[in-house]
VOMI-623354 format. One record per residue (C-alpha): residue number from 1; chain; x, z, y. Coordinates in steps of 0.1 Angstrom, whole numbers. Example, Ala and Ser with C-alpha at 12.3 -4.5 7.8 and 13.67 -1.06 7.14 Angstrom:
residues 2
@voza:1; bakol:A; x:123; z:78; y:-45
@voza:2; bakol:A; x:137; z:71; y:-11
//
This chain:
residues 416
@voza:1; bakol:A; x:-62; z:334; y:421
@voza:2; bakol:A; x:-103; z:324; y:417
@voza:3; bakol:A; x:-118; z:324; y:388
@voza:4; bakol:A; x:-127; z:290; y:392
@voza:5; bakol:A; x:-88; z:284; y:401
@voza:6; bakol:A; x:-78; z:298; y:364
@voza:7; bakol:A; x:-104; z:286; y:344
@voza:8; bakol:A; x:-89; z:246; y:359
@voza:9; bakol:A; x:-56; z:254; y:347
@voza:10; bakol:A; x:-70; z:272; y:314
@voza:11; bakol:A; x:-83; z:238; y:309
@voza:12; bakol:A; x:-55; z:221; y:312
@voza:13; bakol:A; x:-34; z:240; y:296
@voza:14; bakol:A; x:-59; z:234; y:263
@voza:15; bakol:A; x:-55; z:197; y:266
@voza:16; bakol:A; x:-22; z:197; y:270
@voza:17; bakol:A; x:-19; z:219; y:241
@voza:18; bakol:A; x:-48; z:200; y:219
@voza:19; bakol:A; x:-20; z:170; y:223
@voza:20; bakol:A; x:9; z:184; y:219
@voza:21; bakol:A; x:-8; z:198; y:191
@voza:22; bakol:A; x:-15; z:167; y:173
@voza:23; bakol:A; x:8; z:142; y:187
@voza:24; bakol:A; x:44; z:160; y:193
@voza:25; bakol:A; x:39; z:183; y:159
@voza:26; bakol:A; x:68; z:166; y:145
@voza:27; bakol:A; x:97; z:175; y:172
@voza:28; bakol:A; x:82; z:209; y:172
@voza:29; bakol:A; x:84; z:211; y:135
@voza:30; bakol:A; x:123; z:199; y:137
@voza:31; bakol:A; x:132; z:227; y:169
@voza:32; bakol:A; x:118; z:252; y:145
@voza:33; bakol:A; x:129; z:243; y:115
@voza:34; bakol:A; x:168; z:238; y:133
@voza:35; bakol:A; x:160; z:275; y:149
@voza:36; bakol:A; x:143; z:289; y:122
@voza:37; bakol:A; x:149; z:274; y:89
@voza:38; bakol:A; x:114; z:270; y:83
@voza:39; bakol:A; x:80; z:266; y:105
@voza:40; bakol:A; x:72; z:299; y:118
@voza:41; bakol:A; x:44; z:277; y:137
@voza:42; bakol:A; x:24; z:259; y:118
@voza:43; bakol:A; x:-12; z:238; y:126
@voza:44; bakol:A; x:-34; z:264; y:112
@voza:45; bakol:A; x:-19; z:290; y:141
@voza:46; bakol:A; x:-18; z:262; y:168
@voza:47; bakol:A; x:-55; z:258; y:161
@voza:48; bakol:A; x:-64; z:298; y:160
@voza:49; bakol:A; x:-46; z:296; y:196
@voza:50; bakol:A; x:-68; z:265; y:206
@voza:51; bakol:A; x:-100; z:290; y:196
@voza:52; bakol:A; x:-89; z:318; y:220
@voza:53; bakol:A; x:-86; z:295; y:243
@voza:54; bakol:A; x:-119; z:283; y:240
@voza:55; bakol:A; x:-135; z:316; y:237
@voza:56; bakol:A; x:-117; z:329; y:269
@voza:57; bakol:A; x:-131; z:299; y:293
@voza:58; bakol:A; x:-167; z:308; y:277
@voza:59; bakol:A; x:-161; z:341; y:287
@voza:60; bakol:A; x:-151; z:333; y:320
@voza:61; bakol:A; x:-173; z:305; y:329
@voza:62; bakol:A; x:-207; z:314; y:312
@voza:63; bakol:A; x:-219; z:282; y:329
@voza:64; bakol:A; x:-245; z:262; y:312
@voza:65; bakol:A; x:-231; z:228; y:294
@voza:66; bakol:A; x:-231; z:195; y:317
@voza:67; bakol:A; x:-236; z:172; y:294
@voza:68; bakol:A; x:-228; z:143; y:309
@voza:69; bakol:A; x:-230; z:103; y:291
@voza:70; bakol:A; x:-220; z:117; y:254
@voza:71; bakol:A; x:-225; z:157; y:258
@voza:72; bakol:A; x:-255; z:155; y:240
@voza:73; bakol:A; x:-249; z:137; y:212
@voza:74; bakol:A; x:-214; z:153; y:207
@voza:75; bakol:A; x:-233; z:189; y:202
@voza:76; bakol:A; x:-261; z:172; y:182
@voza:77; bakol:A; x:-227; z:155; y:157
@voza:78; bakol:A; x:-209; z:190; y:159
@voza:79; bakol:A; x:-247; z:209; y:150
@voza:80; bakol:A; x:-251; z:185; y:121
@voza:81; bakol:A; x:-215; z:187; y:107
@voza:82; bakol:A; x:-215; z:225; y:108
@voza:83; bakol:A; x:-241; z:224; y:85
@voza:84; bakol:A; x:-231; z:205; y:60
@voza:85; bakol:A; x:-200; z:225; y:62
@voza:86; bakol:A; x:-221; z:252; y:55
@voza:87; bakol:A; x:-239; z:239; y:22
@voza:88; bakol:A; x:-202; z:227; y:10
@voza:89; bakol:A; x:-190; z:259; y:15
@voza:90; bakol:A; x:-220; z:275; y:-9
@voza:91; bakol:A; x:-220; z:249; y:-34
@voza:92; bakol:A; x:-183; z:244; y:-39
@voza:93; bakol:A; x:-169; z:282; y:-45
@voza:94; bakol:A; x:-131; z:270; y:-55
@voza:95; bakol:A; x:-126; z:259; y:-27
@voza:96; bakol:A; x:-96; z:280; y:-13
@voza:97; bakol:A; x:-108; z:304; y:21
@voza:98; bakol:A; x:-76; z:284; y:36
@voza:99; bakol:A; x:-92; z:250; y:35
@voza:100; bakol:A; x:-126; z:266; y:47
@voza:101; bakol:A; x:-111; z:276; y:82
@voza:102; bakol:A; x:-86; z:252; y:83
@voza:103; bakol:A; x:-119; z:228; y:80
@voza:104; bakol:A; x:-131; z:240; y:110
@voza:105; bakol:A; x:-97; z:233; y:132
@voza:106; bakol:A; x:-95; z:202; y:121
@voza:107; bakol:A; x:-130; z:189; y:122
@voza:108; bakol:A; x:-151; z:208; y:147
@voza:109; bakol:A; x:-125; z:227; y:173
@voza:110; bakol:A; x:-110; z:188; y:184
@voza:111; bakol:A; x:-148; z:180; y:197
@voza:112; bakol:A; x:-151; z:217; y:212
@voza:113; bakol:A; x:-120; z:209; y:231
@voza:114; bakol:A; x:-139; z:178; y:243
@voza:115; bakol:A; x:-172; z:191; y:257
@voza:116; bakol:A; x:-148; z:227; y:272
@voza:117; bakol:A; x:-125; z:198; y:285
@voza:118; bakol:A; x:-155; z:174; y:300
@voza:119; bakol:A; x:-168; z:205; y:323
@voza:120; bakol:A; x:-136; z:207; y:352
@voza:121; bakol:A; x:-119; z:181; y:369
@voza:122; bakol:A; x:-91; z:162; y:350
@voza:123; bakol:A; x:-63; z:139; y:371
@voza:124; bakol:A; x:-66; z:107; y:349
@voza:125; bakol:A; x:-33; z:91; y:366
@voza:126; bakol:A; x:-11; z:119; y:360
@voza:127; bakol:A; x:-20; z:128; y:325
@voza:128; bakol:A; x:-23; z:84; y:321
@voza:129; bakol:A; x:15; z:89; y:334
@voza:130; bakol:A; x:23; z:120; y:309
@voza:131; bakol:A; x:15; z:102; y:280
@voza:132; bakol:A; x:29; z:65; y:288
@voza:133; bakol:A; x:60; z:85; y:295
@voza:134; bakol:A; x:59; z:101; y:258
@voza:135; bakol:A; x:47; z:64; y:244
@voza:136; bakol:A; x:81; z:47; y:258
@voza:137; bakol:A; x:101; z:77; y:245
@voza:138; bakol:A; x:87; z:70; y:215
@voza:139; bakol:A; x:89; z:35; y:215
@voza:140; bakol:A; x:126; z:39; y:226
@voza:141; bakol:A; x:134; z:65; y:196
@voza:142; bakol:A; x:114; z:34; y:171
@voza:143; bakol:A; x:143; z:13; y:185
@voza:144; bakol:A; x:166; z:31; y:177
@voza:145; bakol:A; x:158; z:43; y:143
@voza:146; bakol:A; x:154; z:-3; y:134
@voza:147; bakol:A; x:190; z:-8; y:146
@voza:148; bakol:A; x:204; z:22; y:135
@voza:149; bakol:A; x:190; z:22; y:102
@voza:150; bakol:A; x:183; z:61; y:104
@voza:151; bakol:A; x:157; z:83; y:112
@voza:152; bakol:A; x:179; z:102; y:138
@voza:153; bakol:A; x:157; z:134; y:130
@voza:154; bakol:A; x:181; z:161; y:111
@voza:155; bakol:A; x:149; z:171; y:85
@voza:156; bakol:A; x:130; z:149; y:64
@voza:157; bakol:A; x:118; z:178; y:42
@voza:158; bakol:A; x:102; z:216; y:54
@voza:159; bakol:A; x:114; z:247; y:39
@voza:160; bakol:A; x:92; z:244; y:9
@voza:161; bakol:A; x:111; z:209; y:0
@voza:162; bakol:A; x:77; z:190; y:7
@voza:163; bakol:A; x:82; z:153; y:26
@voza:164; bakol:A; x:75; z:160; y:64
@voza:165; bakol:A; x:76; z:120; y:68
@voza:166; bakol:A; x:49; z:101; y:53
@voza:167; bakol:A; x:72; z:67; y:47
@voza:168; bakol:A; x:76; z:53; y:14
@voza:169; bakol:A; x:113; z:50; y:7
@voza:170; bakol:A; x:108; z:15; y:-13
@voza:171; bakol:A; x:99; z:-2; y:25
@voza:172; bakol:A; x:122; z:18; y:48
@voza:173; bakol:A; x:158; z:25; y:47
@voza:174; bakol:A; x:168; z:-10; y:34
@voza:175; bakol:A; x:193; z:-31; y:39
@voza:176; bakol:A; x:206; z:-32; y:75
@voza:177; bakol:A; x:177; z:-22; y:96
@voza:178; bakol:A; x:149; z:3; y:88
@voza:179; bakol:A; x:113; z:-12; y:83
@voza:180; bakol:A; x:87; z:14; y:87
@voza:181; bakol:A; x:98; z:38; y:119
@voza:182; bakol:A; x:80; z:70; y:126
@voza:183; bakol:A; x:93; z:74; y:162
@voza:184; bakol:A; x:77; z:108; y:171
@voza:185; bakol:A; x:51; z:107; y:142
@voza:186; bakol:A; x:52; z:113; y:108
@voza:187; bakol:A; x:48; z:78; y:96
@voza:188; bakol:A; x:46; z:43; y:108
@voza:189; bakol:A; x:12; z:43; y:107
@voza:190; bakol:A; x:10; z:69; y:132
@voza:191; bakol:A; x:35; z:56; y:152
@voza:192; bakol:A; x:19; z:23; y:156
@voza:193; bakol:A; x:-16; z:41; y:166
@voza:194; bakol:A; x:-3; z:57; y:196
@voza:195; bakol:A; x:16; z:25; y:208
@voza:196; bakol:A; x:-13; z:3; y:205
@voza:197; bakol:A; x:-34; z:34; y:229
@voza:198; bakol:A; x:-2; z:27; y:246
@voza:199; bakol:A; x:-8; z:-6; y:257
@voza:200; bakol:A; x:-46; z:1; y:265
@voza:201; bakol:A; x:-32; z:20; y:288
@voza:202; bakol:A; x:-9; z:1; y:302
@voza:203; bakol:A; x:-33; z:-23; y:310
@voza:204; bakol:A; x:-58; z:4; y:326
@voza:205; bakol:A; x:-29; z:22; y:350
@voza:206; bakol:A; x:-37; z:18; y:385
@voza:207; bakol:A; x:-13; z:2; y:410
@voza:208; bakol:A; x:13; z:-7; y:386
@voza:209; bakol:A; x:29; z:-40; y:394
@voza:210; bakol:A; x:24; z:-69; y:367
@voza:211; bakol:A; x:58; z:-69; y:359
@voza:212; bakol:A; x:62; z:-33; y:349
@voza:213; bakol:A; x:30; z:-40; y:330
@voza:214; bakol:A; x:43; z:-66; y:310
@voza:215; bakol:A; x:78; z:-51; y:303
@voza:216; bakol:A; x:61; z:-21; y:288
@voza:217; bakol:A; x:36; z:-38; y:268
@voza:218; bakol:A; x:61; z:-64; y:253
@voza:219; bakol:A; x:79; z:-31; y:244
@voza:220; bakol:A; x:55; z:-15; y:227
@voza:221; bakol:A; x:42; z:-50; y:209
@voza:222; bakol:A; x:80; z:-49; y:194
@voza:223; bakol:A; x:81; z:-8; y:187
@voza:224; bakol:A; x:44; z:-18; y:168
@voza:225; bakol:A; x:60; z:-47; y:149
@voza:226; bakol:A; x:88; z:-20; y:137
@voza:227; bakol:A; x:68; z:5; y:123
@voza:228; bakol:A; x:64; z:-21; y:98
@voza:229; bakol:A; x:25; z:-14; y:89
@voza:230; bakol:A; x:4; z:-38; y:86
@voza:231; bakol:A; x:-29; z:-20; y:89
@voza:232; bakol:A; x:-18; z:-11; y:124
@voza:233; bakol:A; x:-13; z:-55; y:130
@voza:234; bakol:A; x:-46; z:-55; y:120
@voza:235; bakol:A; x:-62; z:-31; y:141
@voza:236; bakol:A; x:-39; z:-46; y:174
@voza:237; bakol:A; x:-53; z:-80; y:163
@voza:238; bakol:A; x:-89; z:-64; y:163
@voza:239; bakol:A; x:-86; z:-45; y:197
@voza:240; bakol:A; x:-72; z:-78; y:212
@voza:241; bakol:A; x:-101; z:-100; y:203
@voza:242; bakol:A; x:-133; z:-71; y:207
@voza:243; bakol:A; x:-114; z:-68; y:240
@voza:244; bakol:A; x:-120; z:-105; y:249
@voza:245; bakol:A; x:-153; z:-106; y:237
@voza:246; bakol:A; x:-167; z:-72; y:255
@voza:247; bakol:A; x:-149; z:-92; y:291
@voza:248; bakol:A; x:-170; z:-119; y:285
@voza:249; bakol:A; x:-195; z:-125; y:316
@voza:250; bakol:A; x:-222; z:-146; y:303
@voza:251; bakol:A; x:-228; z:-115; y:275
@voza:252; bakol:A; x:-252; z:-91; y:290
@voza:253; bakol:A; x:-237; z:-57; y:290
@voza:254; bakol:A; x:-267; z:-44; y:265
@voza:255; bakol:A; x:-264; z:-74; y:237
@voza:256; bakol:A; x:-223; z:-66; y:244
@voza:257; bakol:A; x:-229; z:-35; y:223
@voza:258; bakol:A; x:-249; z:-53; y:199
@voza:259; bakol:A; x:-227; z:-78; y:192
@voza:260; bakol:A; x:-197; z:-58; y:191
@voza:261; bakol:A; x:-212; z:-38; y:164
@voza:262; bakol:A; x:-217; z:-69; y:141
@voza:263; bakol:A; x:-189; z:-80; y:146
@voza:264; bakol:A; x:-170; z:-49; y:137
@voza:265; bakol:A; x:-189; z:-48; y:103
@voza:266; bakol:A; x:-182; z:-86; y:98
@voza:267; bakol:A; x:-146; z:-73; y:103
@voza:268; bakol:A; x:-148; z:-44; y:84
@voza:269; bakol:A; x:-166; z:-65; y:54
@voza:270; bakol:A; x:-134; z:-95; y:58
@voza:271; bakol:A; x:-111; z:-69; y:55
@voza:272; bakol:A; x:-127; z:-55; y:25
@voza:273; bakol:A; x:-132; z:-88; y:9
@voza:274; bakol:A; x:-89; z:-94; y:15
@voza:275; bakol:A; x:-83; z:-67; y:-2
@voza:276; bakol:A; x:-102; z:-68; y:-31
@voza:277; bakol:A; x:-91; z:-103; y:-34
@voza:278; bakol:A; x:-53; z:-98; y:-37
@voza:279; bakol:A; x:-54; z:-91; y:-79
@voza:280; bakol:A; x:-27; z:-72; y:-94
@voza:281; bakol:A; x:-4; z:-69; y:-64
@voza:282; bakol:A; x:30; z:-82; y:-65
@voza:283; bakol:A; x:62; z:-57; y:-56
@voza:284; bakol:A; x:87; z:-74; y:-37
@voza:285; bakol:A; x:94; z:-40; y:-15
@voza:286; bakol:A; x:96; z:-63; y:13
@voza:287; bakol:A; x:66; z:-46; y:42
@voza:288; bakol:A; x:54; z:-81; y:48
@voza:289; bakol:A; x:49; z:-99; y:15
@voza:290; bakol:A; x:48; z:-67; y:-7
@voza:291; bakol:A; x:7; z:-64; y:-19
@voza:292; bakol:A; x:16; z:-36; y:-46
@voza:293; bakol:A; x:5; z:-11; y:-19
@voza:294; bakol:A; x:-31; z:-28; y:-22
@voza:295; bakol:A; x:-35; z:-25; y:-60
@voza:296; bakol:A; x:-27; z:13; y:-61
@voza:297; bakol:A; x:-49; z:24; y:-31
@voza:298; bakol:A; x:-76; z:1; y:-52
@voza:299; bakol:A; x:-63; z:25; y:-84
@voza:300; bakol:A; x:-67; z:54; y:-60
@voza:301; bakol:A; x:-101; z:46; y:-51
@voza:302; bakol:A; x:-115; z:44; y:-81
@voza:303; bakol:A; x:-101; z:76; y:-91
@voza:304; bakol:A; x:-115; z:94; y:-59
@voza:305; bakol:A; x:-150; z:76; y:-66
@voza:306; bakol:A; x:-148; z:93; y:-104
@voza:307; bakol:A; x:-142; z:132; y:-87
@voza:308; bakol:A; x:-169; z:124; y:-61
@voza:309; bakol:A; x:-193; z:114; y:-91
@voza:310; bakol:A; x:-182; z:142; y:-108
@voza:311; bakol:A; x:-189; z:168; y:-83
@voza:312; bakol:A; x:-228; z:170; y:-86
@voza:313; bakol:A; x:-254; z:158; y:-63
@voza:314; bakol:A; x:-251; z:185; y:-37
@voza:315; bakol:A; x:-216; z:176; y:-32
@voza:316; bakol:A; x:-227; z:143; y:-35
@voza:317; bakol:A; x:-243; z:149; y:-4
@voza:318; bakol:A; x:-230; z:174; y:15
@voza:319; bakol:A; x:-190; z:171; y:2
@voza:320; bakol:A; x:-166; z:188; y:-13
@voza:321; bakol:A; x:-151; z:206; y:23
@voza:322; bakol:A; x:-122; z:190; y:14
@voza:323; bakol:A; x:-102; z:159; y:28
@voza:324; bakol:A; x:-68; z:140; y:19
@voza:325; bakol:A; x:-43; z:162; y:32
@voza:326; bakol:A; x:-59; z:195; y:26
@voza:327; bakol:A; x:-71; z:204; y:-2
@voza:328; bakol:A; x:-80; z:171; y:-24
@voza:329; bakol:A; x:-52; z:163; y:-49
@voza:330; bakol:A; x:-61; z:126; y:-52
@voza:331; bakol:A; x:-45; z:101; y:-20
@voza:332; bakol:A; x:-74; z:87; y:-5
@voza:333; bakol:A; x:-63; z:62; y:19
@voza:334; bakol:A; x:-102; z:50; y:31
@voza:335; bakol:A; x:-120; z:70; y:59
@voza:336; bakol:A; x:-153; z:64; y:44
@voza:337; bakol:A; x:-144; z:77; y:10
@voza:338; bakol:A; x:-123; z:107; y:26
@voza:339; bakol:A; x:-154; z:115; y:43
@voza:340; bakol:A; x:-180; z:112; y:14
@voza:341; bakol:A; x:-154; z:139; y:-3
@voza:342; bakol:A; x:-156; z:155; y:30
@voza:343; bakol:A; x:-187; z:161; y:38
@voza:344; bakol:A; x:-207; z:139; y:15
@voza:345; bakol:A; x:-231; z:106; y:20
@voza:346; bakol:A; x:-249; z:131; y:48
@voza:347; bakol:A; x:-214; z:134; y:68
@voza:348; bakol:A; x:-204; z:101; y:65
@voza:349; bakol:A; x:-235; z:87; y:84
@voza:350; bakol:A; x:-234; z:112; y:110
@voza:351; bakol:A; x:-196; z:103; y:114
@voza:352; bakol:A; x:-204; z:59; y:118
@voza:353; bakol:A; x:-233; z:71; y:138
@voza:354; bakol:A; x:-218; z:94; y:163
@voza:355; bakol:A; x:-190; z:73; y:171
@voza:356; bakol:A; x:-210; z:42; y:175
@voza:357; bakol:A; x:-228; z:61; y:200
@voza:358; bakol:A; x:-201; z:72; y:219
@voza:359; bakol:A; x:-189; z:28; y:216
@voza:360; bakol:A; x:-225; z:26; y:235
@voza:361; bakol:A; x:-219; z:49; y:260
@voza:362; bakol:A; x:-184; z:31; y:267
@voza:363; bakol:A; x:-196; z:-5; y:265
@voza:364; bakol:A; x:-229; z:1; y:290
@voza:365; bakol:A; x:-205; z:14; y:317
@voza:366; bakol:A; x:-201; z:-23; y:322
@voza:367; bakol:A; x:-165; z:-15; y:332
@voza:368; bakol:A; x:-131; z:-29; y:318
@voza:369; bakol:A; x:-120; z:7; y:312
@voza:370; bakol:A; x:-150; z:9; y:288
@voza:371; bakol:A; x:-147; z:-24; y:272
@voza:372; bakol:A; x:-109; z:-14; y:262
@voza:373; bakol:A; x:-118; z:19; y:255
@voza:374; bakol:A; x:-150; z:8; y:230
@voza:375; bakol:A; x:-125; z:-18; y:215
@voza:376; bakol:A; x:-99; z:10; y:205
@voza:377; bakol:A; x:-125; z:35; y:190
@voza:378; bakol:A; x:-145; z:7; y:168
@voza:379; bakol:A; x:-109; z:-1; y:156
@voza:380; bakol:A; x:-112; z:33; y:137
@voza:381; bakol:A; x:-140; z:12; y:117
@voza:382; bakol:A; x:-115; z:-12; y:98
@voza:383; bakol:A; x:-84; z:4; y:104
@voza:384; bakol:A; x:-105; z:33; y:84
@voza:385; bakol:A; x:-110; z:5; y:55
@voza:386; bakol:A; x:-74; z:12; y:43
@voza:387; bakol:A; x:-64; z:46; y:57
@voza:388; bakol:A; x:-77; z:79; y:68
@voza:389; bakol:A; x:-87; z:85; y:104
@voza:390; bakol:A; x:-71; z:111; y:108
@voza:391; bakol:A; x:-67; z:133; y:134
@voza:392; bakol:A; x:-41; z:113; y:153
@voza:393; bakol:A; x:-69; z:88; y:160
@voza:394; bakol:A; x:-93; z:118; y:165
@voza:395; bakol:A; x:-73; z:129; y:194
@voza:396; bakol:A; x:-65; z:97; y:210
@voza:397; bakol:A; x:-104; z:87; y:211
@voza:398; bakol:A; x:-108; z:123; y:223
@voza:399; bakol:A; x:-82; z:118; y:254
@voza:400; bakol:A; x:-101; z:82; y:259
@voza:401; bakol:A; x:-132; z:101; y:264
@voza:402; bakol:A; x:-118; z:127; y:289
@voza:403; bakol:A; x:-103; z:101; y:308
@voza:404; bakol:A; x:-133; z:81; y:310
@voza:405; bakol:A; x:-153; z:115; y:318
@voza:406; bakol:A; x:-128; z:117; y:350
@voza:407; bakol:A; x:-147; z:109; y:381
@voza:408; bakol:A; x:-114; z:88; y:392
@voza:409; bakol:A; x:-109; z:68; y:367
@voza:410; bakol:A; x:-73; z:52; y:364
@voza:411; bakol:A; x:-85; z:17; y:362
@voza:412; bakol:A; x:-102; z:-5; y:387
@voza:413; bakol:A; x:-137; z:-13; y:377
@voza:414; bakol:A; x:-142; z:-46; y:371
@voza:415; bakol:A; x:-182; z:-45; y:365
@voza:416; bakol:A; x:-191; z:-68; y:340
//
């Protein structure tokens, strides 16, 4: 076998595992734990693999970095992150060695995967086709967790006795059908994420009669509606009209960016506004009439605004090097705050910054793959008003970039 030969499937073999990774850790976590007894796999080792793999098609290739439409800005975002991983790392000493590394899996290996992943050939239809095939699995398993009023998985807690679904038992579980399912995912929020990437690509496959099209997008619209989460409504409702605007022909393809950004602030803002305006929150455990939720992440956020105040001006600045599920004791639920805790003010912009670039790089393609594309990544921007990114979102944007990187892309361009 060529070098060149290897180092093509090497590459696949680290997106595939990059995914599987991030988006089917929860089946793998139930085989092991029902073979096992406990995770003998955990993230933290699936990342350390994802390194090697990194390192070894370095080794091999020793080519110089084609940068491509968002190369450049993608190493300049990873440069500028490392550091102020760096200064967190001096200035914050408790921070346990664990969360140090485990910093650099989550945060800076996901965009290494990118750029390693941008440099070979990728076949956008068939791994378009893997993961529509894992989305109506997943949609199917949603349906049968409503109905069935169970979550059809034998473990809901590790071998530690932590939750291993993040689904709060006062909206699920209720009555005769089940309101938040995870599907696949851990929670409802996740679950919905991946549907709605779902339909996008749906509606980007090539050659698939409209039929097909529309039976698997009206099943994913109802899997959505039962993961019960009504950030994820939101962001659907958002993708759906950015969509519609980006499409629009008598917008130049330059003021479509410019726009688009306003409007996803104006967005960001209304949502905001909603939520500050909802008072005390009334508890009627019901997903779509229940506003408790709002008042306690509003409780939260004042509490996480308190430790970032408290941690001194460097952290202030640089962060903590800590985020909501590793590390940081407080629950967060708000992207901006998680990354001002993170990696400070300094992080934060270089965060709103990067991935409005890459939105710019996607909406001057002028093509309908990169209007629906741009619509799903500025999402992150309110959905992030009310929840954590998280690296479920991280991946999907990451896949949406590879598949946009492909020189056949799975969509017919429809120049704009």
């Amino acid at each position: 076998m060529s070098k060149q030969k290897l180092c093509d499937i090497t590459t696949r073999i680290l997106l595939f595992w990059h995914m599987m990774m991030w988006i089917l850790y929860m089946p793998i976590t139930q085989m092991q734990l029902a073979l096992f007894g406990r995770r003998v796999v955990t993230l933290f080792h699936f990342g350390v693999v994802e390194v090697v793999i990194i390192l070894l098609l370095v080794r091999w290739n020793s080519y110089i970095v084609r940068y491509g439409k968002y190369g450049k800005i993608t190493l300049a975002f990873l440069a500028a992150f490392l550091g102020t991983w760096i200064i967190s790392f001096m200035t914050n000493s408790s921070v346990a060695a664990y969360w140090r590394m485990y910093y650099l899996i989550y945060w800076i290996v996901p965009l290494l995967v990118l750029i390693i992943c941008s440099q070979r050939p990728i076949d956008a239809v068939k791994l378009t086709k893997s993961i529509l095939v894992i989305a109506v699995i997943h949609a199917c398993l949603i349906f049968y967790q409503h109905f069935a009023n169970d979550l059809l998985w034998p473990y809901s807690i590790d071998e530690e006795g932590k939750k291993l679904f993040f689904i709060s038992s006062g909206y699920y579980n209720l009555g005769k059908y089940m309101d938040r399912c995870p599907g696949l995912c851990i929670s409802g929020l996740e679950a919905g994420l991946f549907l709605v990437f779902g339909i996008l690509l749906v509606a980007i496959y090539p050659k698939m009669a409209k039929l097909k099209k529309a039976i698997l997008t009206f099943l994913f619209l109802i899997a959505i509606w039962f993961t019960g989460t009504r950030n994820i409504y939101v962001q659907i409702a958002f993708v759906f009209g950015m969509s519609v605007l980006l499409k629009t022909q008598k917008i130049s393809v330059k003021n479509k960016y410019v726009i688009g950004t306003i409007m996803t602030f104006l967005a960001m803002g209304l949502y905001l506004f909603l939520f500050s305006s909802m008072g005390t929150g009334v508890g009627t455990k019901n997903i779509r009439t229940d506003t408790l939720s709002v008042m306690l992440r509003a409780e939260n956020w004042n509490g996480v605004i308190n430790r970032i105040k408290e941690g001194g001006i460097l952290s202030i600045l640089f962060g903590q090097g800590v985020w909501q599920s590793a590390g940081f004791s407080l629950l967060i639920d708000n992207m901006y705050l998680e990354l001002i805790v993170l990696s400070g003010f300094v992080g934060c912009v270089l965060y709103i910054v990067y991935w409005l670039g890459i939105t710019r790089v996607l909406i001057l393609d002028g093509s309908t793959t990169g209007y629906l594309f741009a619509s799903f990544v500025l999402s992150m921007f309110v959905y992030g008003i009310a929840n954590v990114a998280g690296n479920a979102f991280i991946t999907l944007s990451i896949v949406i970039l590879i598949l946009f990187n492909s020189k056949e892309k799975p969509a017919e361009e429809a120049r704009g």
